[in-house]
C-alpha positions, 0 to 999 in steps of 0.5 A, a space after each residue: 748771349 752770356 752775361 760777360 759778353 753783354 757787359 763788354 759791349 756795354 762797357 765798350 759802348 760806354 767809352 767814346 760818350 763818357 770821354 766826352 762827357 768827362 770834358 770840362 763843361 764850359 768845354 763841351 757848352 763851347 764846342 756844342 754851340 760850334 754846331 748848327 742849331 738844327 742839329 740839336 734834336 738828334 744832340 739831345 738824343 745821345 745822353 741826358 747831360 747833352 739833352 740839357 745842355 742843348 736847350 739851357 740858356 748857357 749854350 744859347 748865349 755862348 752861342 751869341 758871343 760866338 756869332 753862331 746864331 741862325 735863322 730857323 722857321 717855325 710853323 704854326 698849324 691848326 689841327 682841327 680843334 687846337 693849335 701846334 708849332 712846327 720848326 721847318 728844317 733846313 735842308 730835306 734828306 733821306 725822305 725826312 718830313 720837313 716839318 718837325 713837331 716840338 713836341 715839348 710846346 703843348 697844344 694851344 688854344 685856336 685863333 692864336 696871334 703869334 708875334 716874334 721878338 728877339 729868340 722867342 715867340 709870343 702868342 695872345 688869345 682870348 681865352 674866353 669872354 672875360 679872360 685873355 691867355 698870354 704865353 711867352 716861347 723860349 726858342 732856345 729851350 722850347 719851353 712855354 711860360 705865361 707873361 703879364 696879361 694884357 691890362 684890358 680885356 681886348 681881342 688882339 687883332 694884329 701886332 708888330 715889333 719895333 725896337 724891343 716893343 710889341 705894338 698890338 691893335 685889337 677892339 674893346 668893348 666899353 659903351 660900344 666897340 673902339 680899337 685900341 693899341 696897347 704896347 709891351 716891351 719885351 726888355 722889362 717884361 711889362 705893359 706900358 701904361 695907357 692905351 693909344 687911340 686906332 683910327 675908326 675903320 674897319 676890321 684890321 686884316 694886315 701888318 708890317 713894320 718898316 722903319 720903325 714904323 707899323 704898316 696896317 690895313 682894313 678892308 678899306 684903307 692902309 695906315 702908318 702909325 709913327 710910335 716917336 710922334 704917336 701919329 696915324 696915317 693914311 697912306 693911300 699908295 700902299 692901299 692901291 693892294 689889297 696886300 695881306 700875309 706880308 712881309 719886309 725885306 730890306 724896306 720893301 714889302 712883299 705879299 702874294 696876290 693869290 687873286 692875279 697870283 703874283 708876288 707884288 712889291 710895295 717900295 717905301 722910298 720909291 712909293 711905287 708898286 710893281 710885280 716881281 719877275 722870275 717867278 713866272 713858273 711857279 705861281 701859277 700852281 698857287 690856289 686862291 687861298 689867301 688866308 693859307 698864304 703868307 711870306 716870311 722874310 727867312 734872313 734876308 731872303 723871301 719864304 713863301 708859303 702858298 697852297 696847291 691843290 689837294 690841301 697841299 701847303 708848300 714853301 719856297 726859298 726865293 732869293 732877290 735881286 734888285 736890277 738897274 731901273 729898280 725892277 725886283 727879281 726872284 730867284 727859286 732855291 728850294 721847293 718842298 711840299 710841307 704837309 698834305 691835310 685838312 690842317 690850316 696854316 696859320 704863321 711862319 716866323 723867322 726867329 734867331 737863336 
């Protein structure tokens, strides 16, 4: 191919991208925060100046002020000796994977707590015997920045997010063992001073936050903890279930029993468990492995992730309905298989951006 023909389609290639790229640039930030979120990837493929548009924070506050923001999921596996972040996309097309790695979030460090708030994701772990790592995930940019470290040096355990603060229960060692709560508020970007006595029971395996009030749970007995009086409970309807991996929607819990495999649902007002029909046949192709099974509340509507066999991680969109005499039904939307490894689930979050 001769050199003048390379040049002419060059220069004709050239034309459509610099029309637009000669848009002012408020211009071109408004019309992309017009599109889906989940077609950012591919947008950030066509030139450089789209790639750094789609991940500035510009375009995810005019993306706010336009009520454009969505609900994405990200899925967080363990892969052999490190930890990797996926976001779950939306609709499944020509074969695609539904899990996509972000690959611009590095590999993190195993037994990670993740906790979302606002458009970002936190994660806490304990980096060795004497240090905690913090890190703070910008869901607009996917990029990763440390924040202030936990004041004391303590294995977080479980957290919960209640008006712009996370409220996170782990144990410290000081003359012996006692669980602590300590409280950051994601606004100013600081701990609060001071640590909030835990109940003395055991290992804390489960938490929610209805109400503005966080839900826990050990081995043995399920609590409340009231942040307005700094109050415990025992809530001992709640613990009737041992309901673990759980998630709120519309003030009900839900969680899977892989046990019985059923989705059972905890009513706050009502204080009453029951079991949610309509899903008759799809729980029973779920494995009894609790610790790879979790549900998500994704705006409004339950996702769950549950194992089959074969290592087979899949996730489910279900919708639900609530009937005259208070019974819950669910509806399946979708069904896709996510991956098939010997890689752990470890949390989905629903995050907006």
């Amino acid at each position: 191919m001769s050199s003048s023909t390379t040049m002419a389609k060059e220069e004709q290639s050239s034309k459509p991208l610099s029309l637009i790229t000669s848009l002012p640039q408020d211009v071109i930030v408004d019309i992309l925060a017009r599109i889906s979120r989940f077609d950012y990837p591919t947008l950030s493929l066509v030139c450089k100046h789209f790639q750094s548009i789609v991940t500035s924070p510009e375009i995810f506050t005019r993306r706010a002020l336009l009520g454009r923001t969505e609900h994405c999921l990200y899925v967080v596996l363990c892969l052999q000796n490190h930890t990797r972040i996926y976001i779950l996309r939306k609709n499944k097309t020509n074969g695609d994977t539904p899990l996509v790695l972000i690959p611009s979030l590095p590999a993190m460090p195993l037994y990670l707590n993740f906790v979302a708030a606002g458009s970002r994701i936190y994660a806490f772990a304990r980096k060795s015997d004497y240090e905690m790592m913090t890190l703070s995930i910008d869901c607009g940019s996917h990029s990763v920045q440390p924040f202030p470290s936990i004041p004391t040096h303590l294995n977080l355990i479980v957290a919960g997010v209640i008006e712009g603060r996370i409220y996170g229960v782990g144990c410290r060692f000081s003359e012996e063992w006692e669980k602590v709560m300590v409280v950051f508020d994601t606004k100013t970007q600081v701990w609060e001073p001071g640590m909030i006595s835990v109940m003395k029971e055991g290992f804390m395996c489960g938490c929610v936050v209805m109400a503005d009030k966080m839900y826990t749970r050990d081995y043995a007995n399920s609590f409340v903890y009231d942040p307005k009086e700094n109050k415990w409970e025992k809530d001992e309807m709640l613990n009737l279930h041992k309901w673990e991996n759980a998630c709120v929607i519309d003030d009900v819990l839900y969680y899977l029993d892989c046990n019985e495999k059923e989705l059972r649902a905890y009513d706050r007002k009502r204080r009453c468990w029951q079991v949610v029909k309509g899903l008759e046949a799809l729980l029973p192709e779920t494995r009894r492995r609790k610790e790879w099974s979790q549900t998500v509340n994704y705006d409004g509507k339950l996702a769950l992730f549950y194992p089959k066999e074969n290592c087979e991680i899949w996730c489910a969109e279900i919708s639900l309905e609530t009937r005259q005499g208070g019974e819950i039904w669910g509806t399946v939307e979708c069904c896709r298989h996510l991956v098939t490894s010997q890689s752990c689930f470890m949390k989905a979050l629903d995050v907006v951006v």
